[in-house]
MMTF fields as JSON, N, C-alpha, C and O atoms, coordinates in Angstrom:
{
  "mmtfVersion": "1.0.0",
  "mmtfProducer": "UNKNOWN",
  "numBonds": 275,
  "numAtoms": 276,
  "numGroups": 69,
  "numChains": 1,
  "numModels": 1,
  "chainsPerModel": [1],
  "groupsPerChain": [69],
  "chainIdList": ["A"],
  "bondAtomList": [4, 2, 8, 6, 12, 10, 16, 14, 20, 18, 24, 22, 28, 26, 32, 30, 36, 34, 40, 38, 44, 42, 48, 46, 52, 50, 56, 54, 60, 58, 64, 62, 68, 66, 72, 70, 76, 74, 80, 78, 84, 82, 88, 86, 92, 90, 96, 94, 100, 98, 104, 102, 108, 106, 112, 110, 116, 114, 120, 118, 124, 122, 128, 126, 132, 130, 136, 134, 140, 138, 144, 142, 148, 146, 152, 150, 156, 154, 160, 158, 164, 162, 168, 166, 172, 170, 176, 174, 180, 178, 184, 182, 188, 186, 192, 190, 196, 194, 200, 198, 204, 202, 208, 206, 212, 210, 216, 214, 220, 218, 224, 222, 228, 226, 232, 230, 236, 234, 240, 238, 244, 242, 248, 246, 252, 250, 256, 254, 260, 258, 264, 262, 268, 266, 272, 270],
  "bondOrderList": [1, 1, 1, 1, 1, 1, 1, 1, 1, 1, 1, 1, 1, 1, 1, 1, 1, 1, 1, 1, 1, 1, 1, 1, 1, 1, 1, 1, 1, 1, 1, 1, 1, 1, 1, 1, 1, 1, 1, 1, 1, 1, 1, 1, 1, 1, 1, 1, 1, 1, 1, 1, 1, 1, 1, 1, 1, 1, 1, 1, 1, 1, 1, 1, 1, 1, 1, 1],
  "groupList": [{"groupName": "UNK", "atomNameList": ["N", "CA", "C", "O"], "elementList": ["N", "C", "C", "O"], "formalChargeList": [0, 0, 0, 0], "bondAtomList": [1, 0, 2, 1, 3, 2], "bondOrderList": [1, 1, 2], "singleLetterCode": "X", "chemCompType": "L-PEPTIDE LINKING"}],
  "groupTypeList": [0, 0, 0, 0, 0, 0, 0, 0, 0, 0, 0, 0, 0, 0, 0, 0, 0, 0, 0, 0, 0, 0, 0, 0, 0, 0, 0, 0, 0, 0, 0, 0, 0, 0, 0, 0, 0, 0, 0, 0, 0, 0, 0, 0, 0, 0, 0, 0, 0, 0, 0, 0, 0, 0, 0, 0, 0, 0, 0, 0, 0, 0, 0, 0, 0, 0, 0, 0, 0],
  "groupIdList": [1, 2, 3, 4, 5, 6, 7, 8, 9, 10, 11, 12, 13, 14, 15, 16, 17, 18, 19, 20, 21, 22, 23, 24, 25, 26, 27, 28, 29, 30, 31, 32, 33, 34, 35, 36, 37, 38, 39, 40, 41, 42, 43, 44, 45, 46, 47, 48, 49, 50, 51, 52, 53, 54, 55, 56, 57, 58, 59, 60, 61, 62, 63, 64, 65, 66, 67, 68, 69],
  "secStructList": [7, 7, 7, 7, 2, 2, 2, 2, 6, 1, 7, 7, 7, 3, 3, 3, 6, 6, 3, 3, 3, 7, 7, 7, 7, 7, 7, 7, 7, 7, 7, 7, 7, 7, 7, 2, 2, 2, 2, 2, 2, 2, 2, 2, 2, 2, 2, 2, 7, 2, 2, 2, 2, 2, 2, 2, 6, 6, 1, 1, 7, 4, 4, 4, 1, 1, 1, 7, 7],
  "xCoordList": [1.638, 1.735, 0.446, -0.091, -0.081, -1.531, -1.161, 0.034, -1.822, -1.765, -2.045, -3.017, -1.302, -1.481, -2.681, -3.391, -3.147, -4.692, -4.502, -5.528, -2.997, -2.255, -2.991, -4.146, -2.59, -2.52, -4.201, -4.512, -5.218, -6.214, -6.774, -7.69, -6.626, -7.363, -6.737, -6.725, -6.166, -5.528, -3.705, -3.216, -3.356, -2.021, -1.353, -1.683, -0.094, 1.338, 2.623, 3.1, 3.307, 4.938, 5.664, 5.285, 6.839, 8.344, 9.337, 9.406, 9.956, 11.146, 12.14, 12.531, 12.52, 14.374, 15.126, 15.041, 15.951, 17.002, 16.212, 15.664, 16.534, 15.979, 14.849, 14.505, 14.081, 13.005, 11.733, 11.813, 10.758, 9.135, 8.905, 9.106, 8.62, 8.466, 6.887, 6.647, 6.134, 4.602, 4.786, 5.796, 3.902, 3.804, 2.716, 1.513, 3.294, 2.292, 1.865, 2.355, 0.666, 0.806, 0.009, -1.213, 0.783, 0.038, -1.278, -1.537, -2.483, -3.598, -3.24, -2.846, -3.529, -3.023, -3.978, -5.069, -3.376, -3.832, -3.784, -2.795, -4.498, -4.573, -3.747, -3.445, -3.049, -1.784, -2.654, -3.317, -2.443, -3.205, -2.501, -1.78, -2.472, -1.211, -2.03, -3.107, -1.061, -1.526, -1.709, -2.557, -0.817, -0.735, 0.363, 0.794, 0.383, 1.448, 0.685, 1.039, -0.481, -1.301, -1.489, -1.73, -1.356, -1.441, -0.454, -0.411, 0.874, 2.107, 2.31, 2.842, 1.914, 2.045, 0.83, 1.311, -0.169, -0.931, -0.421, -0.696, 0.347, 0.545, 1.996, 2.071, 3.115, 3.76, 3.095, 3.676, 1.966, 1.374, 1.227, 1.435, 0.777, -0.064, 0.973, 0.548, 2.242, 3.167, 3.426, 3.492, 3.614, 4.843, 3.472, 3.609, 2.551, 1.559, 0.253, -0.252, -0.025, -0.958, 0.084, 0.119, 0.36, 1.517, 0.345, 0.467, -0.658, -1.619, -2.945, -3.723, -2.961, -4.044, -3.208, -3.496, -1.895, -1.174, -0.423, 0.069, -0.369, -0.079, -0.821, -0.347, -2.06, -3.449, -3.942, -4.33, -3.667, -4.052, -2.579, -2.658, -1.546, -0.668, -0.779, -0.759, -0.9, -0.826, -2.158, -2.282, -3.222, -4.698, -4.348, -4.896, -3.45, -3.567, -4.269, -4.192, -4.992, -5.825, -4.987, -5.421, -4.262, -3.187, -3.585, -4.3, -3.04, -3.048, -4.311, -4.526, -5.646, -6.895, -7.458, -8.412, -7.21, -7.469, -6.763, -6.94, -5.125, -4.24, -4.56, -4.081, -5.222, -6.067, -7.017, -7.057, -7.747, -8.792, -7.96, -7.654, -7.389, -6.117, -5.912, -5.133],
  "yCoordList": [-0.804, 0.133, 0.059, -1.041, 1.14, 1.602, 0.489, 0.245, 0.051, -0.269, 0.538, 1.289, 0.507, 1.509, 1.439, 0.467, 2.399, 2.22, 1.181, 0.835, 0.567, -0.127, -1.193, -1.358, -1.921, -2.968, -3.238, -4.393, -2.272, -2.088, -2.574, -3.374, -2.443, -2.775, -4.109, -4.244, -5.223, -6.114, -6.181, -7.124, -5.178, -5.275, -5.642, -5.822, -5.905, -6.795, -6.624, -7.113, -6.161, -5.599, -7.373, -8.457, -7.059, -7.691, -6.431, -5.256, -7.077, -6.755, -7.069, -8.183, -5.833, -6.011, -4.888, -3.671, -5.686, -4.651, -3.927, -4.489, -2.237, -1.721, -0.993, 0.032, -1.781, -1.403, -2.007, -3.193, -1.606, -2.327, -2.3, -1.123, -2.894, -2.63, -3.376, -4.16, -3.167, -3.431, -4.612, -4.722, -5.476, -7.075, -6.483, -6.553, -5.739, -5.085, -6.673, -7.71, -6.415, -7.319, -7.216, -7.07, -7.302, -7.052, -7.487, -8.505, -6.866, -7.855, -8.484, -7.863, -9.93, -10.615, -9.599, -9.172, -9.271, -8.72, -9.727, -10.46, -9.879, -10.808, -10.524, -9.331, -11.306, -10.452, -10.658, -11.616, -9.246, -9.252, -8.571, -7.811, -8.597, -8.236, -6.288, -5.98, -5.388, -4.0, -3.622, -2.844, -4.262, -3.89, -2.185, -1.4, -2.355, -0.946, 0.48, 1.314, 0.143, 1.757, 1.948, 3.071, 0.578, 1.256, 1.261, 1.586, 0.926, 1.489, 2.594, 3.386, 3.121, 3.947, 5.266, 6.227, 5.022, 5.877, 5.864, 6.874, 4.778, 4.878, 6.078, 6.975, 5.917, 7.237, 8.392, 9.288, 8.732, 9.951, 10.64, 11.789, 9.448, 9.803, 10.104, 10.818, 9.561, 9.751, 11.009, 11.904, 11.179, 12.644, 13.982, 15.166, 13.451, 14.593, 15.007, 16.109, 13.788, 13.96, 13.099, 12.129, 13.637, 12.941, 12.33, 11.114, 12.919, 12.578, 11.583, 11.24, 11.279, 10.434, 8.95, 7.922, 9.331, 7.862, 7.93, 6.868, 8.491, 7.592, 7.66, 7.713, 7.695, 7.929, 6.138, 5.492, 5.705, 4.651, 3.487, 2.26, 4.15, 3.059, 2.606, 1.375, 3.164, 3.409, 2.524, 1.775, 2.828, 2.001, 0.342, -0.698, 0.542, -0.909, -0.831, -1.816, -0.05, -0.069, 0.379, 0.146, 0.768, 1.186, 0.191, 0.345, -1.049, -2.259, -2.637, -3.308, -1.999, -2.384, -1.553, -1.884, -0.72, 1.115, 1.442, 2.462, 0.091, 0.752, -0.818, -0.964, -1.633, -2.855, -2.604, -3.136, -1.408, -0.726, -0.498, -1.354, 0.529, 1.025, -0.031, 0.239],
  "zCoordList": [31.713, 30.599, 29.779, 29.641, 29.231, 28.401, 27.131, 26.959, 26.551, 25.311, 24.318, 24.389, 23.332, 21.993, 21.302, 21.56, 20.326, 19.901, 18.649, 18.064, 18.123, 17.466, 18.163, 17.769, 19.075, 20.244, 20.519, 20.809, 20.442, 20.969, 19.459, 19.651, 18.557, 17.288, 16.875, 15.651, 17.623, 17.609, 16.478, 15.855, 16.612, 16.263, 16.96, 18.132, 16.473, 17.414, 17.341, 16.317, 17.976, 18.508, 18.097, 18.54, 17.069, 17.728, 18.272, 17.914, 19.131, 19.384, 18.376, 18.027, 17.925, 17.339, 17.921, 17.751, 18.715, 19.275, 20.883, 21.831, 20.54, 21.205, 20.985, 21.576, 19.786, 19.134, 18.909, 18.588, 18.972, 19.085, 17.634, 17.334, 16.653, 14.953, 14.99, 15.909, 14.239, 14.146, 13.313, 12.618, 13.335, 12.915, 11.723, 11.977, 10.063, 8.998, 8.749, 9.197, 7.781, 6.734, 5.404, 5.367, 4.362, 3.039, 2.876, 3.517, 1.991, 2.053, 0.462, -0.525, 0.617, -1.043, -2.068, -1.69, -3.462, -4.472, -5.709, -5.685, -6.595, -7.516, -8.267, -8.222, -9.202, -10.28, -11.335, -11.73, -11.777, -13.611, -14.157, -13.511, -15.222, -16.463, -16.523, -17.033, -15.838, -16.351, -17.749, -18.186, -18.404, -20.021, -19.991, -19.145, -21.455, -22.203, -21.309, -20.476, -22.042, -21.738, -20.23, -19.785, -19.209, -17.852, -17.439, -16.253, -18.112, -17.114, -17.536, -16.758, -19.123, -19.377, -18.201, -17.602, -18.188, -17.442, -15.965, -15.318, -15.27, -13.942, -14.023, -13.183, -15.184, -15.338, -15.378, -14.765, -15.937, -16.217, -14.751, -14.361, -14.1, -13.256, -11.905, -10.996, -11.841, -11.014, -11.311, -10.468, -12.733, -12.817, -12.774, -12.466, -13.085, -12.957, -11.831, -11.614, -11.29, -10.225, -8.649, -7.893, -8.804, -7.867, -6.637, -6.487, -5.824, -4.863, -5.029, -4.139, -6.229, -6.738, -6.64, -6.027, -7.624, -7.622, -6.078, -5.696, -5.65, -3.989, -3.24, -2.105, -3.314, -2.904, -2.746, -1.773, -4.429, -4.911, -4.87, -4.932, -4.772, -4.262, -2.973, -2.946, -1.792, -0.009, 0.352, 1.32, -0.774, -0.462, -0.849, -0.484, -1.548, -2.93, -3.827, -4.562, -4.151, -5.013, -6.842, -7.97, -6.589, -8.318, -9.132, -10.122, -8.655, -10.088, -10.482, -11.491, -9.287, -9.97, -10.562, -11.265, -10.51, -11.734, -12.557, -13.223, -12.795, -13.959, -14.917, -16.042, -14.406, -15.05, -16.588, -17.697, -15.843, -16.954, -17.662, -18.491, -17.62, -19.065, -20.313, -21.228]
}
């Protein structure tokens, strides 16, 4: 069987069940305190730019641009 372009960039299959599930893994992010004004701006930014904030959630990058705030 071909290997996946998954498999080919060194990713890795478990088996559960009758299912192949990908071996993800988070990259560590430092914890820093967002503060008032960036949870407040990460709402803004949900209810109003909806593609920027999951732009910047999906990257990881949110908690280091709602930091500034």
């Amino acid at each position: 069987m071909e290997k996946s372009l998954f498999e080919q960039m060194g990713g890795t299959y478990t088996q559960v069940g009758d299912y192949m599930l990908p071996n993800l893994i988070l990259s560590k992010q430092q914890a820093q305190p967002i503060g008032t004004w960036g949870h407040r701006h990460a709402r803004y930014l949900k209810q109003h730019h909806k593609i920027i904030y999951m732009n910047l959630l999906t990257s990881g990058k949110l908690n280091g641009y709602l930091v500034r705030y």
